[in-house]
C-alpha positions as a printed NumPy array, in Angstrom:
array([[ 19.449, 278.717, 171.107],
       [ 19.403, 277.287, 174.198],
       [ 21.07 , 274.836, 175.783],
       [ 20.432, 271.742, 177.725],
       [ 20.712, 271.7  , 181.619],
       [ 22.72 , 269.107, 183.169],
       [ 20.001, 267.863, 184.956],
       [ 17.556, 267.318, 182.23 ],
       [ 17.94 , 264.039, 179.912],
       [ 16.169, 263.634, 177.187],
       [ 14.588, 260.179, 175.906],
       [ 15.494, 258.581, 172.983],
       [ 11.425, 259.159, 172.249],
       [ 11.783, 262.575, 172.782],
       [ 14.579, 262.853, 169.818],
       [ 13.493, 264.416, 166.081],
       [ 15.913, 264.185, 163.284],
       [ 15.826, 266.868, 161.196],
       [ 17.693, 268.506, 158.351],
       [ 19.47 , 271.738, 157.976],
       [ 17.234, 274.737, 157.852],
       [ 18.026, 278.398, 157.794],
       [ 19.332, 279.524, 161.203],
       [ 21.259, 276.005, 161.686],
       [ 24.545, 277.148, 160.73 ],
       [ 25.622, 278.471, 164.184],
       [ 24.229, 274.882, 165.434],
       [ 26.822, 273.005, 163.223],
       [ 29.374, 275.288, 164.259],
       [ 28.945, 274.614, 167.585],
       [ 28.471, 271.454, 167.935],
       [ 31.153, 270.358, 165.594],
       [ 33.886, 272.883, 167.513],
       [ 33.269, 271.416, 171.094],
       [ 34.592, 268.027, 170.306],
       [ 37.053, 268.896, 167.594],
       [ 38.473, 271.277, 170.347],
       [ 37.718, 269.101, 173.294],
       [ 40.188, 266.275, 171.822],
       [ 41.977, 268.105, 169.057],
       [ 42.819, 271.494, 167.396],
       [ 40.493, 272.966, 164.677],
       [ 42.219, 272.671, 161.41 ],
       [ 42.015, 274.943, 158.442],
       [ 39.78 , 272.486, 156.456],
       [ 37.27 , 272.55 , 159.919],
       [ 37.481, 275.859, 160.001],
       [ 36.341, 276.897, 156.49 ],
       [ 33.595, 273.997, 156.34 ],
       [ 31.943, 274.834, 159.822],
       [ 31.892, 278.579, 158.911],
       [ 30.343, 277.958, 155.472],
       [ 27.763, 274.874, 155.437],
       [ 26.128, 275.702, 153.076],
       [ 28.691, 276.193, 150.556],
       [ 30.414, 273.184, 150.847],
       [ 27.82 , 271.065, 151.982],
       [ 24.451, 271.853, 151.173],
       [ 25.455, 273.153, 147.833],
       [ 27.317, 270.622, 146.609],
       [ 24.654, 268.371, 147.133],
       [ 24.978, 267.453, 150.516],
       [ 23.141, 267.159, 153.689],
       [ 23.101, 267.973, 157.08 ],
       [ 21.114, 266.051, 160.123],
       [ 20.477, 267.486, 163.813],
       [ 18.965, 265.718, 166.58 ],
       [ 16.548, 268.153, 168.237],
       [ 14.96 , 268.653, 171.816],
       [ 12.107, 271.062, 172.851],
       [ 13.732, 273.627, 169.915],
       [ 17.9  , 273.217, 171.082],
       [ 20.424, 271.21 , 168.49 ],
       [ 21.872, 268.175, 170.559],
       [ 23.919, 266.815, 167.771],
       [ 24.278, 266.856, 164.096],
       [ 26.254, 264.863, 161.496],
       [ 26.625, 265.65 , 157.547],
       [ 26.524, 263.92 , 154.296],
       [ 28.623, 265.288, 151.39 ],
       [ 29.158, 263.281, 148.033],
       [ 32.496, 262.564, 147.361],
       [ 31.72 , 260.462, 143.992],
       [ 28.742, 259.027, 142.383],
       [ 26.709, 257.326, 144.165],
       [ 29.185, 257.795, 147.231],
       [ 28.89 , 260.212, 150.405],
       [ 31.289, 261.1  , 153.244],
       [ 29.908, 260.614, 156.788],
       [ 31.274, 264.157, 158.225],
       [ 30.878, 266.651, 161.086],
       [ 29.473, 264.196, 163.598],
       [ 28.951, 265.707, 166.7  ],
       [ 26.708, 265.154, 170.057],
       [ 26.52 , 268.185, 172.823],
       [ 29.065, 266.551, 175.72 ],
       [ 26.037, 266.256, 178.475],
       [ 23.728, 264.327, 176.319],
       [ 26.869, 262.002, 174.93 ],
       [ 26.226, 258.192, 175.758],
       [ 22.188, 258.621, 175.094],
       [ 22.203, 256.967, 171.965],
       [ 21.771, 260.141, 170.3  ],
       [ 24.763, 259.517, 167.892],
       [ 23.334, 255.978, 166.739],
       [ 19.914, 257.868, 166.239],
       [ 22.157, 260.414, 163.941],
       [ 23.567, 257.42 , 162.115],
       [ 20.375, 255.605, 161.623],
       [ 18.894, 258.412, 159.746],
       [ 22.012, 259.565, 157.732],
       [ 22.492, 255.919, 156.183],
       [ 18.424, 255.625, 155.561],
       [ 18.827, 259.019, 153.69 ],
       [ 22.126, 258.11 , 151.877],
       [ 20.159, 254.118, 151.087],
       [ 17.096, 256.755, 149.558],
       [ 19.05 , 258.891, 147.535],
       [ 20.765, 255.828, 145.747],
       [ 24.371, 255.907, 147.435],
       [ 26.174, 252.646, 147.193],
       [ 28.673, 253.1  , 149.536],
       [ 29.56 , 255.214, 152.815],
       [ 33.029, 256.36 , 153.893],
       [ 34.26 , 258.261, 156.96 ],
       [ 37.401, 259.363, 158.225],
       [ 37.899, 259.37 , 162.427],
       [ 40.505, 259.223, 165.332],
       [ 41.449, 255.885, 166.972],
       [ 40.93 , 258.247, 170.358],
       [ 37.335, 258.729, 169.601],
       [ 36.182, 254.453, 170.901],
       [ 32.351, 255.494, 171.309],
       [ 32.468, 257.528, 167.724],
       [ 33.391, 254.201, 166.232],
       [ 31.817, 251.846, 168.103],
       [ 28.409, 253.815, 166.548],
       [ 30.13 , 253.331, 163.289],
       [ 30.993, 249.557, 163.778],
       [ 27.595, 249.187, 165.111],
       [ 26.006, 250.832, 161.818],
       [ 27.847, 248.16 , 159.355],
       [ 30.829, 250.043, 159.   ],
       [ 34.246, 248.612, 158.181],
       [ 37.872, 249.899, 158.302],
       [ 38.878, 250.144, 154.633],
       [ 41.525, 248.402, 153.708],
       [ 45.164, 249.846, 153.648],
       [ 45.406, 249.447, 149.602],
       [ 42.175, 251.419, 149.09 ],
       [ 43.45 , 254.346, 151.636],
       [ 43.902, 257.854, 149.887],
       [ 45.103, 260.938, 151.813],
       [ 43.322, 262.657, 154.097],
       [ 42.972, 266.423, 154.744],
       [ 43.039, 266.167, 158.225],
       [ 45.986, 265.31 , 160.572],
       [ 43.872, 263.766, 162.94 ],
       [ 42.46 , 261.588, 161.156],
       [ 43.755, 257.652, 161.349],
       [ 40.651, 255.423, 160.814],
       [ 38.804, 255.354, 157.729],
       [ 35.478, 253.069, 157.192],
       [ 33.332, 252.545, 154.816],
       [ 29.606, 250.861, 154.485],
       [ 28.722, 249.318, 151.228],
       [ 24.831, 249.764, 151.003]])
């Protein structure tokens, strides 16, 4: 697909939320590589769930979101269970010349109205202190750093904040 030109902006009007259709797995990829590799390294766990969505996403119940323009992917953001009743916020991502735009809230919006419809009770996500506009979308959204006693491992090294949203 195409991407954006510097030089053209889009609207927050001119932003459609979609879901994952066939074809959007190079999107994900994409999108999810430039700013794990922008502030980070990809990590084994990255690697195997950006090359195979739909296994262990889509089929495990999951979902994925995109925020579209005239056809091209801008950003995306997924929603795996991890419980019942419970998803993990994962794989957010906005295109670096469109970052800023409130694309990312947009993403957000429609992820927690999807996880409210589909009966979750509670949100979690895992992040990087580094990433401030990343959590200031989540803060924004109703999240809240989970507290220390509730923490379990995560499978990422780079991850060091951890929030949840009761719904």
């Amino acid at each position: 697909m195409p991407l954006l030109t510097e030089d053209v902006k889009p609207t927050r009007s001119e932003i459609a939320i979609r879901e994952f259709q066939p074809g959007d797995a190079a999107d994900f990829r994409r999108l999810n590589e430039e700013w794990i590799t922008l502030y980070f390294k990809l990590e084994p766990k990255d690697r195997y769930t950006l090359e195979h969505p739909e296994e262990t996403i889509l089929a495990k119940g999951g979902r994925i979101f995109f925020a579209i323009r005239e056809g091209v992917a801008l950003g995306t953001v997924a929603l795996i269970p991890i419980a019942p009743n419970e998803y993990e916020v994962a794989k957010m991502g906005v295109t670096a010349n469109v970052r800023g735009l409130g694309i990312g809230s947009q993403l957000m919006q429609a992820t927690v109205e999807a996880a409210r419809a589909s009966g979750a009770t509670r949100l979690y996500l895992e992040t990087n202190h580094a990433l401030l506009p990343a959590i200031r979308v989540y803060t924004a959204a109703g999240f809240r750093d989970v507290p220390a006693d509730r923490l379990t491992p995560s499978p990422y090294q780079r991850a060091d904040v951890f929030m949840e949203l009761f719904l």
